[in-house]
N, C-alpha and C positions, 0 to 999 in steps of 0.2 A: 766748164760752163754749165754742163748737167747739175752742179751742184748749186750754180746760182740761180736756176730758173726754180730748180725742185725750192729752195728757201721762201724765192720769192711769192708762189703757188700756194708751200703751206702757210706762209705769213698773213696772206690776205685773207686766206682759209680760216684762220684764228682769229682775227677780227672781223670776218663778217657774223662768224659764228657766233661772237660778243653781242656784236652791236646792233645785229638785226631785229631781234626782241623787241629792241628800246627802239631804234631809230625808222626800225619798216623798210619794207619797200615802196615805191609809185604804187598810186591805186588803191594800194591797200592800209599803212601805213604801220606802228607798231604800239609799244604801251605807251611813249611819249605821248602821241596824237589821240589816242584812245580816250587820254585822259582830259585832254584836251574838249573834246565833245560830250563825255560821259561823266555824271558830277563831278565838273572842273572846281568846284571849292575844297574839294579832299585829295590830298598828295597818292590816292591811292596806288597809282603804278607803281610809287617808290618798293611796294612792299614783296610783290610778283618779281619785281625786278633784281631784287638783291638777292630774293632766294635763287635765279637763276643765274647771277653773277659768280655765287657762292660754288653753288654745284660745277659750271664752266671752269673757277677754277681751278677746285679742285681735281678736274679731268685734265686741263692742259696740265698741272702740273706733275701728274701721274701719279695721284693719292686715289684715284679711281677708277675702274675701266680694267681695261684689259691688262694682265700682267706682264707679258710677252711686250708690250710697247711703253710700258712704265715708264723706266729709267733713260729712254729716248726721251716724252713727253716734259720729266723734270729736268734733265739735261740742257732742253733746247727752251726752257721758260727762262731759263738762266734766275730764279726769284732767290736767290739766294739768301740767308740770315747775314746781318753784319752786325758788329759792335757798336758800339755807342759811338767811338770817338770816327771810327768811319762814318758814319750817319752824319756825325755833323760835319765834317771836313767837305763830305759828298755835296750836303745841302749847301753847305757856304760855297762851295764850288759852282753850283747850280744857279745860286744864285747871280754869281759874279757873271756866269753867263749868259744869263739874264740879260745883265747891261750892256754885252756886245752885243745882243740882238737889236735893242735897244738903237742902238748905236747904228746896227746896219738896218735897221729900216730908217735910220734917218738920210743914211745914204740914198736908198732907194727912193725913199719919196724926190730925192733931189735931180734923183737920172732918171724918173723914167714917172706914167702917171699911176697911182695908185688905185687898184680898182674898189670900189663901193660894194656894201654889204646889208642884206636884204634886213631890215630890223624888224627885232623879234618880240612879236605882239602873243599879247593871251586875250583869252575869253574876257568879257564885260564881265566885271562882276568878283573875279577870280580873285582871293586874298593875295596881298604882295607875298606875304611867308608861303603860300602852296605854290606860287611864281620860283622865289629864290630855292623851294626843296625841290622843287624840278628843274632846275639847271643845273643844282648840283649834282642832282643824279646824273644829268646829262654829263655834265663834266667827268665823275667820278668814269662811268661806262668808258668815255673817251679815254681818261687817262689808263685804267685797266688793259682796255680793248687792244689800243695801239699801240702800246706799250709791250704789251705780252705777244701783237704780232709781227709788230716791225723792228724791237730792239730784241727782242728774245728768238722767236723761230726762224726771222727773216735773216735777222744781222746777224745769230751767233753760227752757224754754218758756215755763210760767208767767211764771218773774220777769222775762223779757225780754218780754215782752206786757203785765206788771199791775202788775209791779215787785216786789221782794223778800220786800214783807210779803206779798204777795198768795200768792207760792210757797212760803212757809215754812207757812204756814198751813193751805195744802192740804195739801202733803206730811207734815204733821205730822198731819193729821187723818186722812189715811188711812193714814198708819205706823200709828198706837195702831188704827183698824180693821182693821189685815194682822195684830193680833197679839192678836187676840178669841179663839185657841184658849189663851193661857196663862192666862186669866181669863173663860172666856166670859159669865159671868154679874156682870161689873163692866168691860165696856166703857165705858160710859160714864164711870164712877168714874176710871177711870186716863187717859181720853184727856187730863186736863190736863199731865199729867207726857210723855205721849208726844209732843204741842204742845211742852211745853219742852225734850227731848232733840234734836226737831226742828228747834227753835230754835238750837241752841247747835251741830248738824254746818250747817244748812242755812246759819247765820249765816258759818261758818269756810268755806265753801261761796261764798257770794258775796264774802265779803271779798276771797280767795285766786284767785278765778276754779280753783277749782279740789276736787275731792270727796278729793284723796290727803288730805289733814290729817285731815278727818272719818271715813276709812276705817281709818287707823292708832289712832287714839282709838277709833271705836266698836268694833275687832277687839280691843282691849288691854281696853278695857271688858267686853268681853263673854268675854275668858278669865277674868278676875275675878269677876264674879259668877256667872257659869257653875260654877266649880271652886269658889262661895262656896254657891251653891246644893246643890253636891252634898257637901259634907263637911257645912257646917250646917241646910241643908234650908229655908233661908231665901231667899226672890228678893230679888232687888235694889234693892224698895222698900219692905224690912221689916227698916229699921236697927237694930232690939234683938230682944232673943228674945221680949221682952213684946212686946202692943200698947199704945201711952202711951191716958190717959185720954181721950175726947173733951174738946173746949171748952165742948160744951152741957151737960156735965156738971159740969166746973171751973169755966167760966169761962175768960177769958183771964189768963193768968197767964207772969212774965218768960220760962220758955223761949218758948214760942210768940210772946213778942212780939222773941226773941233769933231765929229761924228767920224772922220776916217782916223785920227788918233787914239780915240773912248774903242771904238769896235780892234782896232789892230792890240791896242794894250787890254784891255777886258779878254779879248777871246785869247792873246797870245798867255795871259795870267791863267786862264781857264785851263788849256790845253797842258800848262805847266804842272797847273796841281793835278788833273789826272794824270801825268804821268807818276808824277811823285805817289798816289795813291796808288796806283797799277805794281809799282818796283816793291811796296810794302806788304803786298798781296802774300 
């Protein structure tokens, strides 16, 4: 158990240490909001922010820093190089799991109420392009950050101690708890969907030996519903403008019995082809 608290400690350790720059603390806030108040017409954070994304990585992955912790720090980013035809197998994989999430949030909307999501306003005035370059940073940071703390430092310890289920499971239960301020009053409600996002990087994750597939996917993900969120004000687990009816209201009926099909066949396909990428490792 020493070994799943110590992953879970440095994991968080690694993405606060990302994402505090960009995203702040209370009170104070970081380069995001900086920029926000301080000539909001020029993307200027983007440029402070990359050069310190750069240096961050280069330190978790043990190309700088101390030498004596080196080969620990690249070891546990897991970023491993792949080949081309792994890239795309991984991607098409990624994607396909995609549509079991997809799928189980259709589920979820049906069982239970979906909570709401604060929409994300800019300064009067502010160009739509210095809007869309600051989300993407935002995204870019997220996909890095969480990536390199919860699939790489958090999960790989884990899975090499308890085995794969065992690191997806934690990593995924403390993603959906690192992300209790987008819903603070339905954590529990969303932690199944945060399990299956975790699922689907942490799986692409062990297939690959490696967290790049999952970081390219969850950084593209999250320019999409970021810039989905702020044009329709909708998060990314609230697939129509309505809320569909509950079940304990209807009943089950063929959509929802079309959404436990799509999620059981999409994520049992998913789960297929990482293994078949893992056996060719």
């Amino acid at each position: 158990m020493s070994t799943i608290a110590f992953a879970i400690l440095a994991g968080i350790a690694v993405l606060l240490a990302g994402s505090l720059p960009w995203v702040g603390v209370p009170g104070i806030g970081g380069l995001a909001s900086w920029n926000l108040r301080a000539l909001p017409t020029v993307p200027w954070a983007i440029v402070p922010m990359a050069l310190y994304l750069w240096a961050y990585w280069k330190y978790i992955s043990g190309r700088i820093g101390s030498t004596d912790s080196s080969k620990m720090r690249q070891a546990n980013l897991r970023a491993n190089p792949l080949s081309a035809d792994v890239w795309g197998m991984a991607l098409i994989t990624g994607l396909i799991g995609f549509g079991a999430l997809l799928a189980l949030l259709g589920i979820m909307a049906r069982l239970v109420t979906m909570p709401p999501s604060a929409r994300i306003t800019m300064p009067e005035g502010m160009p739509a392009a210095t809007s869309v370059l600051l989300l993407a940073m935002s995204s870019i940071v997220a996909g890095i950050t969480e990536e390199a703390g919860f699939r790489g430092y958090m999960q790989g310890p884990i899975e090499r101690g308890y085995g794969p289920a065992a690191g997806i499971l934690v990593n995924g239960v403390m993603f959906g708890l690192m992300h209790f301020p987008n819903h603070p009053s339905s954590v529990l409600t969303m932690l199944p969907y945060y399990i299956g996002v975790s699922a689907v990087y942490g799986g692409l994750t062990w297939a690959t030996n490696s967290i790049l597939p999952g970081l390219v996917l969850h950084a593209g993900g999250n320019i999409f519903s970021l810039t989905r969120l702020w044009i329709t004000g909708r998060p990314e687990w609230q697939t129509a403008e309505r809320a569909p009816t509950l079940i304990r209201d209807t009943g089950g009926d063929a959509a929802f019995i079309v959404s436990v099909i799509a999620c059981l066949t999409f994520g049992g396909l998913t789960a297929w082809l990482c293994t078949q990428m893992r056996r060719e490792q």
